[in-house]
C-alpha positions in Angstrom: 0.0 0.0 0.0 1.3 3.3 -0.7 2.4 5.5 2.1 0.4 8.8 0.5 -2.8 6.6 1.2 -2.2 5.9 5.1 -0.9 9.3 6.2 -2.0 9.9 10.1 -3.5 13.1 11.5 -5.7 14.8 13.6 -4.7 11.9 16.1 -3.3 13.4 19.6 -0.1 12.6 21.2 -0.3 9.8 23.6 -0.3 11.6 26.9 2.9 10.2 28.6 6.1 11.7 30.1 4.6 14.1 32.2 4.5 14.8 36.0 1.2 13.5 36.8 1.8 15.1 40.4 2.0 18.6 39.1 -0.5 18.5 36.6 -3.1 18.2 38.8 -4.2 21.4 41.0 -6.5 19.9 42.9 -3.9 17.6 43.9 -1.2 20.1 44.5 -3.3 22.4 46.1 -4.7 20.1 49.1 -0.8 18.9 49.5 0.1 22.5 50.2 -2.8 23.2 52.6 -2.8 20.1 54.7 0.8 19.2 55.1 3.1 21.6 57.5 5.1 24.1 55.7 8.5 22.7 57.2 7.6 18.9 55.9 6.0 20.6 52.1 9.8 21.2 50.4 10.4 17.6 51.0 6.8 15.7 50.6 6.8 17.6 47.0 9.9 16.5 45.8 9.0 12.8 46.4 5.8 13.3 44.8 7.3 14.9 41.9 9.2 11.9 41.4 6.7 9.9 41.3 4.7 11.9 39.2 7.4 11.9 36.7 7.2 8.2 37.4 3.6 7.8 36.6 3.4 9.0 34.0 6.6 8.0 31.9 6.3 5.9 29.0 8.3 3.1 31.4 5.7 2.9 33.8 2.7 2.7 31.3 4.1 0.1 30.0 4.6 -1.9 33.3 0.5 -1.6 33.8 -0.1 -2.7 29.9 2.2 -5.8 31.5 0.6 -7.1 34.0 -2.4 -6.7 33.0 -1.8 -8.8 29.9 -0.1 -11.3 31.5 -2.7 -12.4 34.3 -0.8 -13.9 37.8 -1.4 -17.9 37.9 -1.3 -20.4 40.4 1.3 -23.3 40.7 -0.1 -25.4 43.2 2.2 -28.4 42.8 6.3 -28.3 42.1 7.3 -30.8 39.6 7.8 -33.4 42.1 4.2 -33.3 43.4 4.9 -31.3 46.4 2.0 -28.9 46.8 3.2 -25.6 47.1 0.5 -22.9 46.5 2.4 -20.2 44.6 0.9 -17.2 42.8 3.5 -16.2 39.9 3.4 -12.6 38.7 4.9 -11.3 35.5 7.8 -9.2 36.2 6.1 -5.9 35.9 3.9 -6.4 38.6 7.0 -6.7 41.0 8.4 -3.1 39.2 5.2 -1.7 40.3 5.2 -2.7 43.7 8.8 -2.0 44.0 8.8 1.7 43.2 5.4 1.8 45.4 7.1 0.3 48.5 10.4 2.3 48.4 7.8 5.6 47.6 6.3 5.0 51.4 2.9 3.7 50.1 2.9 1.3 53.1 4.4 3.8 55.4 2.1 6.6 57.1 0.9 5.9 60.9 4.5 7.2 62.3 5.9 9.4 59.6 5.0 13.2 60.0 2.5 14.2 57.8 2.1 10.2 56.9 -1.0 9.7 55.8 -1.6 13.0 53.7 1.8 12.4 51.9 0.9 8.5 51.4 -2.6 9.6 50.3 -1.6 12.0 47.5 1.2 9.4 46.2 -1.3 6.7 46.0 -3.5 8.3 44.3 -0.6 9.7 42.0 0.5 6.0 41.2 -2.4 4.4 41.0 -2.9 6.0 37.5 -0.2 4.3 36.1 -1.9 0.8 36.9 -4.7 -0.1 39.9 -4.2 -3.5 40.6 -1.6 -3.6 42.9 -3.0 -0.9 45.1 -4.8 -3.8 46.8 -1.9 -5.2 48.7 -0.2 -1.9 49.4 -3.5 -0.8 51.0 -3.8 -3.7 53.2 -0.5 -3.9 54.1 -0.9 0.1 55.0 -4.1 -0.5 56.6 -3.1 -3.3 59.2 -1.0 -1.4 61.2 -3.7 -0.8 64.1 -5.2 -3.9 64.1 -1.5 -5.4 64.4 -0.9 -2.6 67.1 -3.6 -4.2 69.4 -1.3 -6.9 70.3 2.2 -5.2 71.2 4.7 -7.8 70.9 3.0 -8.9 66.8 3.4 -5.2 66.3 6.9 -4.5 67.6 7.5 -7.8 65.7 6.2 -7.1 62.1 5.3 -3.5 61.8 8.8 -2.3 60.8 8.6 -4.8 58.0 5.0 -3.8 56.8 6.6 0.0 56.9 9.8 -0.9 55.5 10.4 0.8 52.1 11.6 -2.4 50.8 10.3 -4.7 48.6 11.3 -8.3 48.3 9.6 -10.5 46.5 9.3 -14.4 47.1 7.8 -16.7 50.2 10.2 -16.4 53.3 10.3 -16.4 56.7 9.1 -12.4 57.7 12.0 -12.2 59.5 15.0 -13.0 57.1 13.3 -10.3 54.7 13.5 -6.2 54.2 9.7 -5.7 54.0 6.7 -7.8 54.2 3.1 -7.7 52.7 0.2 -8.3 54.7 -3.2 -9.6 52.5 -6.8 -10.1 54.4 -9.3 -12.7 54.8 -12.7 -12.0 55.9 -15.8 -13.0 53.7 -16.3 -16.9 53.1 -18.7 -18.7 50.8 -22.1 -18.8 53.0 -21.8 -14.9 54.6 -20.2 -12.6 52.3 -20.2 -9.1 54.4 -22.1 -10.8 57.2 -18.5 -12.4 59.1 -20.6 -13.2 62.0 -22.1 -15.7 60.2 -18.2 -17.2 59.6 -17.1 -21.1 60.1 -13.8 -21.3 60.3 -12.9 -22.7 63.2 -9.8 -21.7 65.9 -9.0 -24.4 68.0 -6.5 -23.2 70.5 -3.0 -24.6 71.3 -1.4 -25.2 74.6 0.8 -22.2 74.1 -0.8 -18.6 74.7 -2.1 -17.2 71.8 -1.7 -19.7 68.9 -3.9 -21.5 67.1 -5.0 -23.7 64.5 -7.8 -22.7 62.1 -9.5 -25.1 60.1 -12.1 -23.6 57.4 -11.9 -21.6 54.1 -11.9 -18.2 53.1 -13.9 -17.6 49.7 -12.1 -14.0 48.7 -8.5 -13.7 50.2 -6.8 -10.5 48.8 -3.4 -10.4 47.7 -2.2 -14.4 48.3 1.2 -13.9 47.6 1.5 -11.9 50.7 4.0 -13.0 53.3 0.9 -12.7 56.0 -2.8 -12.3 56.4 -5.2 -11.3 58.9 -8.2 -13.2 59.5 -11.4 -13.5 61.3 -12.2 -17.1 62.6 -14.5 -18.7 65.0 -12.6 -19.1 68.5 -14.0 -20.7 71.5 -15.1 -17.1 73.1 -16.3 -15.5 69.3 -15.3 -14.4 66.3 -11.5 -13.3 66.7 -8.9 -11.7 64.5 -5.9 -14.1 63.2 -2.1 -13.6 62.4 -1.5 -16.0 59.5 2.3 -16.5 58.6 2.2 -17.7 55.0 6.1 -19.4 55.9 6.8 -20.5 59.7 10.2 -18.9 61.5 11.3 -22.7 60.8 10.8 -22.0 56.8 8.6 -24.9 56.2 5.0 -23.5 54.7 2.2 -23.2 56.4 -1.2 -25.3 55.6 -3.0 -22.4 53.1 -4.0 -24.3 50.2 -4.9 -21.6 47.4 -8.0 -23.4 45.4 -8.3 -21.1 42.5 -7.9 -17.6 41.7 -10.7 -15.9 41.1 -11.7 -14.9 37.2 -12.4 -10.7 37.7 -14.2 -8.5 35.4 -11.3 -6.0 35.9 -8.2 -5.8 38.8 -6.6 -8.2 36.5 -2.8 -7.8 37.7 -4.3 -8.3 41.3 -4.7 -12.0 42.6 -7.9 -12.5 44.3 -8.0 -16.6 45.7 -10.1 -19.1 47.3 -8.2 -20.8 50.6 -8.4 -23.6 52.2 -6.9 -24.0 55.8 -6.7 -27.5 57.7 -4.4 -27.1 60.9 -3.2 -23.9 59.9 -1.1 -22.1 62.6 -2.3 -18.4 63.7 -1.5 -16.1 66.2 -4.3 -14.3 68.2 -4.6 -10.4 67.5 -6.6 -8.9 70.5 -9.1 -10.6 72.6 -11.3 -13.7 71.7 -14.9 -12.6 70.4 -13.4 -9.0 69.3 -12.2 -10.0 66.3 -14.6 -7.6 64.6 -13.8 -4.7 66.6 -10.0 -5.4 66.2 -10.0 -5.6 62.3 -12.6 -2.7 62.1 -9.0 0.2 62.2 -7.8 -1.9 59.3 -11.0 -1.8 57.3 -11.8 1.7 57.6 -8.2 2.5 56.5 -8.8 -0.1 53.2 -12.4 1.9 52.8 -9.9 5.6 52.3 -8.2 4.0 50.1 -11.2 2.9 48.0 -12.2 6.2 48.4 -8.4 7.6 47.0 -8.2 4.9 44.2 -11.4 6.0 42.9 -9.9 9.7 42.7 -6.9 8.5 41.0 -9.3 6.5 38.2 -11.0 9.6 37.5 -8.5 12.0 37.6 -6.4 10.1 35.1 -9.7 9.1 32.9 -10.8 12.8 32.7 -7.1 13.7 32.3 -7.4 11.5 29.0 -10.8 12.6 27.9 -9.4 16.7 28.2 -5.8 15.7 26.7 -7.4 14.4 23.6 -10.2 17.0 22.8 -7.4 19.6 23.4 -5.8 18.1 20.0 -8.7 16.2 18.2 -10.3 18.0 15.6 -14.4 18.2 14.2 -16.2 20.4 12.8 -13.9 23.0 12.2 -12.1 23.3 15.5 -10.7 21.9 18.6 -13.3 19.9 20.3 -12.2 21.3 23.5 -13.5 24.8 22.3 -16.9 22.9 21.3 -19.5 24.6 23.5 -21.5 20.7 24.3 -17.9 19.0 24.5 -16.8 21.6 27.1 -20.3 21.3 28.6 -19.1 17.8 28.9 -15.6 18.0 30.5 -16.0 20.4 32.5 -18.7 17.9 34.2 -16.4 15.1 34.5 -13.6 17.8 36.1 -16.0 18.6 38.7 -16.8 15.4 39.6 -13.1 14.5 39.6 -11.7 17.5 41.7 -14.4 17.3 44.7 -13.0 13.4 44.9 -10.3 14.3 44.9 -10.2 17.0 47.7 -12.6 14.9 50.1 -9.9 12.4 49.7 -7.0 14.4 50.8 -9.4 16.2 53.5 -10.0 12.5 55.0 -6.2 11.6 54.9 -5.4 15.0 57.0 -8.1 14.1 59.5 -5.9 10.8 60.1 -2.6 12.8 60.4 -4.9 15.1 62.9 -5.1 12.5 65.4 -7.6 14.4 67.3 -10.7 12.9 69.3 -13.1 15.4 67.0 -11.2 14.4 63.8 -11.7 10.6 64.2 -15.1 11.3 65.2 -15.3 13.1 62.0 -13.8 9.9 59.9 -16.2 7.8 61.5 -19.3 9.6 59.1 -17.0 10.9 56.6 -15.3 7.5 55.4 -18.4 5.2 54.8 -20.2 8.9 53.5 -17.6 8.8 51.2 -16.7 5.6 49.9 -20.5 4.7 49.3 -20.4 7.9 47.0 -17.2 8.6 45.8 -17.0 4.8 44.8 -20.1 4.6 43.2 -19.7 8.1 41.1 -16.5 6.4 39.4 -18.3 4.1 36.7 -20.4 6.6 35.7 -17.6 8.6 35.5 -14.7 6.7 33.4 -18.0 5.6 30.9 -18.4 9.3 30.2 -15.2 9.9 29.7 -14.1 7.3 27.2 -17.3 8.5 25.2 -14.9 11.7 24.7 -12.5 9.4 22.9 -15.3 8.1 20.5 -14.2 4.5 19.3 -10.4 5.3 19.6 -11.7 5.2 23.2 -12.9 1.5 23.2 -10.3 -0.1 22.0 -7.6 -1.6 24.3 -4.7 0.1 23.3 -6.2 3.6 24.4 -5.6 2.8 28.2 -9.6 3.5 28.9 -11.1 0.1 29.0 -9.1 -0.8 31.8 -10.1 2.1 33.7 -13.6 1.4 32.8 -13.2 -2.1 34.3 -11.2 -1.6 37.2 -14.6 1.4 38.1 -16.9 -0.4 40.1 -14.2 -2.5 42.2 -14.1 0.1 45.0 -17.7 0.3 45.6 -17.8 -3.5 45.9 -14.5 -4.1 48.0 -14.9 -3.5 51.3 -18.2 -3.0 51.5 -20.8 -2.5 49.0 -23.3 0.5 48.8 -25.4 -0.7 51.4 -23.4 -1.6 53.8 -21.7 1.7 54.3 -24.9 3.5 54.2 -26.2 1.3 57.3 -22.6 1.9 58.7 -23.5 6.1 58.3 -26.7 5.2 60.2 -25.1 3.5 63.3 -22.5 6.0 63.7 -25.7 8.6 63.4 -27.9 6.7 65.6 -25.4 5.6 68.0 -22.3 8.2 68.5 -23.5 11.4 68.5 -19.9 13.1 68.8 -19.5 11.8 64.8 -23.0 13.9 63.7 -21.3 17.0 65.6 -18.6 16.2 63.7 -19.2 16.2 60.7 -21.8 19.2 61.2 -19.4 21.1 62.2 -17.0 20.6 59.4 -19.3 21.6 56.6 -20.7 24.5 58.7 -17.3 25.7 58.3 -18.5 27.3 54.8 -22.1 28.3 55.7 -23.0 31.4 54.6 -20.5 31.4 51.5 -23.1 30.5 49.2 -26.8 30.1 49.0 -27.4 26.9 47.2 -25.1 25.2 50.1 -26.8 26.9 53.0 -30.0 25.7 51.6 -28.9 22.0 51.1 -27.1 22.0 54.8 -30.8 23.5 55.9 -32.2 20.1 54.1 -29.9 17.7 55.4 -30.7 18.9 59.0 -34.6 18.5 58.3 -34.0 14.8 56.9 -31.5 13.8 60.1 -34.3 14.9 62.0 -36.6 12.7 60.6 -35.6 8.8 61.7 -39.0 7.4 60.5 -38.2 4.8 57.6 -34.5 5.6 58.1 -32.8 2.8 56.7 -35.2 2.5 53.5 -34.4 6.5 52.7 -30.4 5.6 54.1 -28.4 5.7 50.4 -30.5 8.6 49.9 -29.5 10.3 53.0 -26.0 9.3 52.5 -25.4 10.9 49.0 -26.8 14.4 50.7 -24.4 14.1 53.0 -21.4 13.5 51.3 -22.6 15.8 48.3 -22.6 19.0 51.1 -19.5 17.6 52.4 -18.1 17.9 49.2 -19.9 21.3 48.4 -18.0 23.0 51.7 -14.6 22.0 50.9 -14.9 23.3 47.6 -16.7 26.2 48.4 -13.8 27.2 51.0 -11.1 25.7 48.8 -11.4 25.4 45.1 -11.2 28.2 42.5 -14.5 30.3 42.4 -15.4 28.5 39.2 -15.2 24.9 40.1 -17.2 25.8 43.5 -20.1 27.6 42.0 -20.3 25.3 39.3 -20.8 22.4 41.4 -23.3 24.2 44.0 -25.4 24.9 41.0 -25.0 21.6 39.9 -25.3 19.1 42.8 -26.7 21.0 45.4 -29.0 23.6 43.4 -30.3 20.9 40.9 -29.5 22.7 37.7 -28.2 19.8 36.2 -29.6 16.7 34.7 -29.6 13.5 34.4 -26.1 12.7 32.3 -22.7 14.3 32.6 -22.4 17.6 30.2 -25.8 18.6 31.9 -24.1 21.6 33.7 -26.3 25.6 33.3 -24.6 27.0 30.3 -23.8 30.7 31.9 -21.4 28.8 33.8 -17.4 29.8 33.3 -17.1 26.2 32.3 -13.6 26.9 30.4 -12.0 28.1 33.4 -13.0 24.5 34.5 -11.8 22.4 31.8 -8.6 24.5 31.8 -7.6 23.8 35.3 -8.4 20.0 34.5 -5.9 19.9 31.9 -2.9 17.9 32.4 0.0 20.4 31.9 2.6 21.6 34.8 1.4 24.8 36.5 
């Protein structure tokens, strides 16, 4: 075929080596005003490392990787030994070896820990998803592990370790250790009361042998695992070593991996355990209230990865109508395209700054601040989590067919959507969760009350939605029927007071008009049209500032 016939334009540059850190304002921004000025020189020159990181052509590549090339179990070695391995292609490991030596497992200790952990996971996460999962659990099971002193002296230096070694050990002869999670098994899903793996207890204090299965076990590679089992006294929170201090392997006998609509890099598993050693964590028949630290921690993280899906999706959709042509001109400059985008930047940014205002509430420390995360976190993973789909759809629309096809990066976002709002806990679950804390600790209401009064009298549209919310938390009749209802006002007002006392004037009055003054409709690019909606789309655009 003759070159004149095949000559390419109108296609836009692939959007790679660029600082994903500083090409993001809303990012930038909340780094700036939640981390102390002496720690801010530092905690931005990491992140601009790894912004540059994320989005070289390197790492890109690394996420194409290992999500083509799937992990798979070896159960056996070639001599018939059963050894329940989970093989990774070597990609995955570059991932989580630039993660681990970033400090994504390392926040509860470091100054400004979680706010600078926060912001780099959800910088890295754009370049690939899937192997979030075990750095967030590994992060997250630092207070459960701290219940039990000696376990924590033992193994959190490992799970903070910036290390990363790859490879079934004893925890001890490594640098750094991952930690996976088993809660859910086959007949109780979310309901882990209802759990029948057994813990029969040994003659020495504290250990254990479980017998039972756990139908989704995160991460099976790991080098540990907690896990909730059936003890004499109640339901009680396990330390699993996957290799004993003697070397030999523990009984964990992985049955399958599970076949996932998206997370493809990730290994999800089926386990079996028969006279598997544990170690209690915390008391006998608190094994709920034990894990609980660790799955609040996991639900942020849901709440961050989503953040990071849409950021980099509507990051994609802007970069390529800033350079695709139609109609006589950028599509960009389109009035229903920008209509569009500026939509999906909205959407993106107040994810993005609830996020970061939940990590700085963990850095706080504070009695009012955790009382504050204890409404905030399910608020917001039930609707930051479920906004994402919707979201990544819309915005590989904007790419048109270029969009649905493999190579453009956007189906895998698309897939990888909905995990958060499944993973721990669905929809409904942290909407009842929002209505115990309401019902139950009123210190969490005054809370979070207090946090969105904060921008009251700022604008109208706001005042009159905080006016509603108080009318419908006055109201308890039919509760939980009306609870995912309740539950999106709340975090919507959340989100419309950090914006309002945060985000440029632009961004905050077009989402007050928007979600809380109901000029808006049903789709995305929906938004009133005397709007400064190129302001918006600007500020969304991934360029350095």
């Amino acid at each position: 075929m003759a070159a004149t016939t095949h000559t390419v334009s109108n296609q836009p540059p692939p959007l790679l080596g660029y600082d994903v850190f500083s090409a993001d304002p809303a990012l930038t921004e909340a780094v700036d005003r939640h981390l102390p000025p002496d720690l801010l020189e530092e905690a931005r020159a990491g992140l601009v490392r790894l912004g540059l990181s994320a989005g070289s052509a390197q790492a890109q590549r690394w996420g194409a990787q290992a999500n083509e090339n799937p992990p798979r179990l070896r159960t056996h070695d070639r001599y018939g030994n059963r050894v329940d391995e989970v093989e990774f292609h070597p990609a995955w490991h570059r991932l989580l070896g630039h993660a681990v030596s970033a400090g994504l497992t390392d926040a509860w200790d470091r100054p400004g820990g979680h706010v600078r952990r926060a912001a780099g996971f959800l910088v890295w996460t754009q370049a690939e998803a899937g192997h979030g999962c075990p750095l967030s659990m590994t992060h997250a099971a630092v207070p459960a592990l701290r219940t039990d002193p000696a376990a924590a002296a033992e193994w959190e230096p490992l799970l903070t370790s910036h290390v990363y070694e790859e490879g079934l050990r004893p925890a001890g002869e490594k640098g750094g250790v991952l930690l996976g999670m088993g809660m859910t098994e086959k007949q109780g899903g979310t309901d882990v009361r209802s759990n029948t793996t057994r813990a029969e207890p040994l003659s020495a204090e504290g250990e254990y042998l479980l017998t039972g299965h756990k139908w989704f076990c995160s991460a099976p590679m790991s080098d540990g695992f907690l896990v909730l089992a059936q003890a004499p006294g109640g339901p009680t929170c396990f330390l699993l070593p996957r290799v004993l201090p003697d070397g030999t392997r523990n009984a964990f006998a992985i049955q399958r991996l599970k076949d996932k609509l998206g997370n493809r890099s990730n290994a999800s598993a089926e386990v079996e355990f028969d006279g598997t050693w544990v170690r209690r964590i915390g008391e006998e028949g608190r094994g709920v209230r034990t894990i609980i630290d660790m799955v609040a921690a996991t639900r942020l993280d849901c709440v961050t990865g989503s953040a990071a899906l849409m950021r980099q999706a509507v990051a994609q959709a802007v970069h390529h109508a800033s350079y695709r042509s139609a109609f006589g001109g950028l599509l960009v400059d389109k009035p229903l395209m920008r209509n569009v985008l500026a939509d999906l930047a909205l959407e993106s940014e107040a994810a993005t700054v609830l996020a970061m205002r939940l990590a700085a509430a963990y850095d706080a420390g504070t009695e009012s601040e955790a009382a504050f995360l204890r409404i905030a976190v399910p608020a917001a993973k039930y609707w930051v989590t479920k906004r994402c789909a919707p979201l990544v759809g819309e915005a590989l629309e904007c790419l048109g067919g270029n969009g649905y096809v493999e190579e453009s990066g956007m189906p895998r976002l698309l897939r990888e959507a909905p995990l958060n709002s499944i993973w721990e806990g669905s929809g409904n679950v942290q909407a009842l969760d929002v209505l115990r804390a309401l019902q139950r600790e009123p210190l969490a209401l005054n809370a979070f009350l207090s946090e969105v009064g904060l921008a009251r009298g700022a604008d109208h549209r706001l005042d009159r939605a905080i006016k509603d919310l108080l009318t419908e938390l006055a109201d308890l009749a039919g509760i939980e029927a009306r609870g995912r209802r309740l539950v999106e006002r709340m975090a919507l007002v959340l989100q419309g007071s950090l914006l309002v006392r945060w985000a440029p004037p632009e961004v905050a009055d077009a989402f007050c008009a928007s979600r809380l003054g109901g000029d808006w409709g049903s789709a995305f690019g929906t938004l009133p049209h005397t709007l400064d909606l190129a302001s918006v789309v600007e500020r969304a655009r991934p360029v350095e500032r």
